[in-house]
Every structure is written in structure tokens, then in C-alpha cells.
mmCIF file of the C-alpha atoms, coordinates in Angstrom:
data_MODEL
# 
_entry.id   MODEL 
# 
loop_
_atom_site.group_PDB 
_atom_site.id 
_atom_site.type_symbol 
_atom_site.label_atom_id 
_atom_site.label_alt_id 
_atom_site.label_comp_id 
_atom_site.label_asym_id 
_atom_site.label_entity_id 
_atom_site.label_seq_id 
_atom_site.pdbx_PDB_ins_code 
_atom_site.Cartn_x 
_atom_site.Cartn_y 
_atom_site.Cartn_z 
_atom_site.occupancy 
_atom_site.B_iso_or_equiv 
_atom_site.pdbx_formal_charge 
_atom_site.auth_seq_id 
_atom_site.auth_comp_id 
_atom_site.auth_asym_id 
_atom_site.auth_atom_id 
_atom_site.pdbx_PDB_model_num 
ATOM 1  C CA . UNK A 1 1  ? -5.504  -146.930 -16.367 1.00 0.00 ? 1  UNK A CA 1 
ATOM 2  C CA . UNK A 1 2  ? -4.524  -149.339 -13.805 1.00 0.00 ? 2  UNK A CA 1 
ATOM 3  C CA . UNK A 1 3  ? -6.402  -147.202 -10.959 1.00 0.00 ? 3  UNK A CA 1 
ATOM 4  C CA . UNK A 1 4  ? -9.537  -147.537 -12.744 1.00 0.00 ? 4  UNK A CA 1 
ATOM 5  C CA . UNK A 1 5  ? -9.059  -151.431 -13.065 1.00 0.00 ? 5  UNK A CA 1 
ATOM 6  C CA . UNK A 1 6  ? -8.372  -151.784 -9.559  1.00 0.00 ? 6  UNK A CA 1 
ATOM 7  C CA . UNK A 1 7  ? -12.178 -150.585 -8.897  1.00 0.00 ? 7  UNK A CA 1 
ATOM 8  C CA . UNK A 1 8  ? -13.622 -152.880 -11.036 1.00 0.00 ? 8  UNK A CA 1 
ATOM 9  C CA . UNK A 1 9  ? -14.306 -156.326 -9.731  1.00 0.00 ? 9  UNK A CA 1 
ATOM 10 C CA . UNK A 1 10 ? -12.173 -159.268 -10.384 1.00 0.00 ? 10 UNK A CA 1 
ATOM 11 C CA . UNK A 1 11 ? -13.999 -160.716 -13.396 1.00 0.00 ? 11 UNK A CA 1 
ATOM 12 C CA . UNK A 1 12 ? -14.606 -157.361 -14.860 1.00 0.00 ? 12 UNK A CA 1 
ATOM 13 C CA . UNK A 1 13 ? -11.002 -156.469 -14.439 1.00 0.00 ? 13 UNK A CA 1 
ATOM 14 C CA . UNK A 1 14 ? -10.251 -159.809 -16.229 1.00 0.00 ? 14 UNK A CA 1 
ATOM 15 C CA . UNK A 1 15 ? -12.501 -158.732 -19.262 1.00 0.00 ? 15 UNK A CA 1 
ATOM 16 C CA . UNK A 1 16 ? -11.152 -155.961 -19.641 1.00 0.00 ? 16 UNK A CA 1 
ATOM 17 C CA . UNK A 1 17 ? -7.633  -156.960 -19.628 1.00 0.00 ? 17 UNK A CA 1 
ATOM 18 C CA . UNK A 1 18 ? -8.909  -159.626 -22.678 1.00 0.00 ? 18 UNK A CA 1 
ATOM 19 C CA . UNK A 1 19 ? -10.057 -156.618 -24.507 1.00 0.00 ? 19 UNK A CA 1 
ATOM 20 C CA . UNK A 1 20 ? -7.243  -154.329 -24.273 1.00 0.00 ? 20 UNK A CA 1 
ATOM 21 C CA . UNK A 1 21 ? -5.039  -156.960 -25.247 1.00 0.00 ? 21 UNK A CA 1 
ATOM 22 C CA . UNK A 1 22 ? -7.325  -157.462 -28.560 1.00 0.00 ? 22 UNK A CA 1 
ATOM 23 C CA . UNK A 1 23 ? -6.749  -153.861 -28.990 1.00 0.00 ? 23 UNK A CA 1 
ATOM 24 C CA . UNK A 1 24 ? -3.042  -154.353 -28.950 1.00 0.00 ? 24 UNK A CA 1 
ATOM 25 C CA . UNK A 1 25 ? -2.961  -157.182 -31.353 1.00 0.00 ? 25 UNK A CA 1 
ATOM 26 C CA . UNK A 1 26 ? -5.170  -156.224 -33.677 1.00 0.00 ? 26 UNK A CA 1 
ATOM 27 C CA . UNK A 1 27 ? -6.377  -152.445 -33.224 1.00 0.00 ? 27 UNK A CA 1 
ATOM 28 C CA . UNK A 1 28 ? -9.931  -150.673 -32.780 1.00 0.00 ? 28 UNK A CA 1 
ATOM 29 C CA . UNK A 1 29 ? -11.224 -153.169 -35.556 1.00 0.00 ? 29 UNK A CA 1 
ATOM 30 C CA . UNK A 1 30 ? -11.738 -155.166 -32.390 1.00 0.00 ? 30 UNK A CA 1 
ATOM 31 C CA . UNK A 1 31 ? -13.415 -152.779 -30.454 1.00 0.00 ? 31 UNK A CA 1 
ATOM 32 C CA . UNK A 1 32 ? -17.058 -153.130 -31.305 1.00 0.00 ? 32 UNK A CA 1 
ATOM 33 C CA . UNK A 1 33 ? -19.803 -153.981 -29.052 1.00 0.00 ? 33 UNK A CA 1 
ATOM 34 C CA . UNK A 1 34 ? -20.992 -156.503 -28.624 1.00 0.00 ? 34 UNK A CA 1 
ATOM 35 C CA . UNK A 1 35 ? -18.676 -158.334 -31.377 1.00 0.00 ? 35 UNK A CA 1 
ATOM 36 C CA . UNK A 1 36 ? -15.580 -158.160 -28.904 1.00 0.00 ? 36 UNK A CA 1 
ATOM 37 C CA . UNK A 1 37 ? -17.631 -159.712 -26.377 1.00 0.00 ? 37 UNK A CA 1 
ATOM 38 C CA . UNK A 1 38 ? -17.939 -162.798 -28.496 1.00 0.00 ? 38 UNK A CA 1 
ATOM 39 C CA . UNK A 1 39 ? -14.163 -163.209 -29.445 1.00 0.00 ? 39 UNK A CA 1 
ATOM 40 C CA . UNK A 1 40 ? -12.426 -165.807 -27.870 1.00 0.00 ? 40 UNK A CA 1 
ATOM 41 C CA . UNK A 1 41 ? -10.969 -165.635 -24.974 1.00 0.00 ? 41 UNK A CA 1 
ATOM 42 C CA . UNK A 1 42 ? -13.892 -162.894 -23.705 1.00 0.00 ? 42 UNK A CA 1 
ATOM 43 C CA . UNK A 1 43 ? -16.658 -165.544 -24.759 1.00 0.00 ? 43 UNK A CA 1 
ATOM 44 C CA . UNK A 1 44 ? -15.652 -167.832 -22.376 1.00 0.00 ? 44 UNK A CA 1 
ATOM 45 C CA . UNK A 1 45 ? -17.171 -165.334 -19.759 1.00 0.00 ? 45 UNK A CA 1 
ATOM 46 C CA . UNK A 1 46 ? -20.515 -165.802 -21.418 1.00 0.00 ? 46 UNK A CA 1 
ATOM 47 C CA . UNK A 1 47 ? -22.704 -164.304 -24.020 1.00 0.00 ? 47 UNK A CA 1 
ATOM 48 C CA . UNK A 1 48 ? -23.693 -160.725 -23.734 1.00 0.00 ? 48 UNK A CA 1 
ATOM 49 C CA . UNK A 1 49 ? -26.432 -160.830 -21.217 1.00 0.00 ? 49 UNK A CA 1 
ATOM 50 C CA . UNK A 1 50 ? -23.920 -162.519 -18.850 1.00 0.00 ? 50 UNK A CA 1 
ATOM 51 C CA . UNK A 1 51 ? -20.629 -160.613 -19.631 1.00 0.00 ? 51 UNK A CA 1 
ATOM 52 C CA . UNK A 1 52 ? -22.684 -157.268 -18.878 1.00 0.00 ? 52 UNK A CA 1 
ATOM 53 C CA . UNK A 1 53 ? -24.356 -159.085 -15.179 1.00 0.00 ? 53 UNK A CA 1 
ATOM 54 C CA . UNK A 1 54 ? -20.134 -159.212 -14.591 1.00 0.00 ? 54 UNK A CA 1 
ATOM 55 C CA . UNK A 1 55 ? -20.459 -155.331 -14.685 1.00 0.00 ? 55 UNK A CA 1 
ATOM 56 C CA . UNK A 1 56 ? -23.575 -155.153 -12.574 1.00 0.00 ? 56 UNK A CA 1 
ATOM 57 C CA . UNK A 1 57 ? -25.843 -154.281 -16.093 1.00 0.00 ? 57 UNK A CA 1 
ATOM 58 C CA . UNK A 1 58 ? -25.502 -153.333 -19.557 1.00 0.00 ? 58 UNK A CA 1 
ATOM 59 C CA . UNK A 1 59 ? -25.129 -149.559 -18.616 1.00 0.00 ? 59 UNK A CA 1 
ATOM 60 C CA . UNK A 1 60 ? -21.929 -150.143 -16.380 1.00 0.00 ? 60 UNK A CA 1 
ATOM 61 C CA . UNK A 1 61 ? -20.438 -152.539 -19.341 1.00 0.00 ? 61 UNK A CA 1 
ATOM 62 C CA . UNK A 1 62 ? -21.210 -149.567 -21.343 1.00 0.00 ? 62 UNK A CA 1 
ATOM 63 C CA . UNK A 1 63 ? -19.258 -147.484 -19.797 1.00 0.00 ? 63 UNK A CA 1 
ATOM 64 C CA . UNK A 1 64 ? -16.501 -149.604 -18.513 1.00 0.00 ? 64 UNK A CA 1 
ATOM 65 C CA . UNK A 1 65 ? -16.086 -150.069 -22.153 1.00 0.00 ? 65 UNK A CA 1 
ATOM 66 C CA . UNK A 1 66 ? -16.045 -146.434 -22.894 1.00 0.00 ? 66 UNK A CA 1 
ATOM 67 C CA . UNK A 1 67 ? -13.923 -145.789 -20.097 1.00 0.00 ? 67 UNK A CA 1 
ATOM 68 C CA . UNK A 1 68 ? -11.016 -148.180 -21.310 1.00 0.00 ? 68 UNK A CA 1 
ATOM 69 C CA . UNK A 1 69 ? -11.634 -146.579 -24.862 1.00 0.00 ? 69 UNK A CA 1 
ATOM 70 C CA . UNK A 1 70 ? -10.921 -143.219 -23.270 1.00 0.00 ? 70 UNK A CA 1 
ATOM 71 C CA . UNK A 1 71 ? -7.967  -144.210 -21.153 1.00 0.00 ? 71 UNK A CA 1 
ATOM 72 C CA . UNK A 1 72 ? -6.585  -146.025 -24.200 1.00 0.00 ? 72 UNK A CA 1 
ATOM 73 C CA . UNK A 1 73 ? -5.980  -142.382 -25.579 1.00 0.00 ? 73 UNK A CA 1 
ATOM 74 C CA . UNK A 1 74 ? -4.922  -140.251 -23.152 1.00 0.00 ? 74 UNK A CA 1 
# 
């Protein structure tokens, strides 16, 4: 998973990183779009509109998020 991270910009990387850790603490209950994006700390990034901008659109949060989701069970 780390290889994928490393493409990923700073922020997004950072976002990410939130999320997974969610996922550890509390499981895929976490996982849903666009609630997880409004969990502290991801909120502090911003509300929706401005968490996906981080990813360069909705579409590459989308998949970033899908991604990780993937990666989380290989």
C-alpha cells in the first residue's frame, strides 16, 4: 500500500492515512462516503467539495478511496 501513497500528493496521502487509521479503530462502519470525510480529524481538511479538490476532483477521491479499500484486503 505504501507505493500507492507515495503517488498521491502530500495532503491526499495525509487523508488517507486519517482514514485507514479509522478503519483500524473502528472497522468498515467507518468507511462510508462521504460520512468518513466528516469525522474528525479528516474534517479538518474541509467539507466534501474541498477534501475531493485535495484529490484533483470527486472522481480521483473516488477512487483513491476505492483503491485503499482494495489494498486494505489484499
Amino acid at each position: 500500500m505504501s507505493s500507492y501513497l507515495r503517488r498521491t500528493t502530500l495532503d491526499a496521502r495525509q487523508i488517507l492515512n486519517e482514514i485507514l487509521d479509522k478503519y483500524i479503530e473502528y472497522g468498515t462502519e467507518q468507511f462510508k462516503v462521504p460520512d468518513i470525510l466528516k469525522i474528525d480529524p479528516i474534517s479538518k481538511h474541509g467539507n466534501t467539495l474541498e477534501i475531493a479538490a485535495i484529490f484533483n476532483g470527486p472522481e480521483n477521491l473516488k477512487y483513491a478511496l476505492a483503491k485503499l479499500q482494495t489494498l486494505l484486503y489484499i
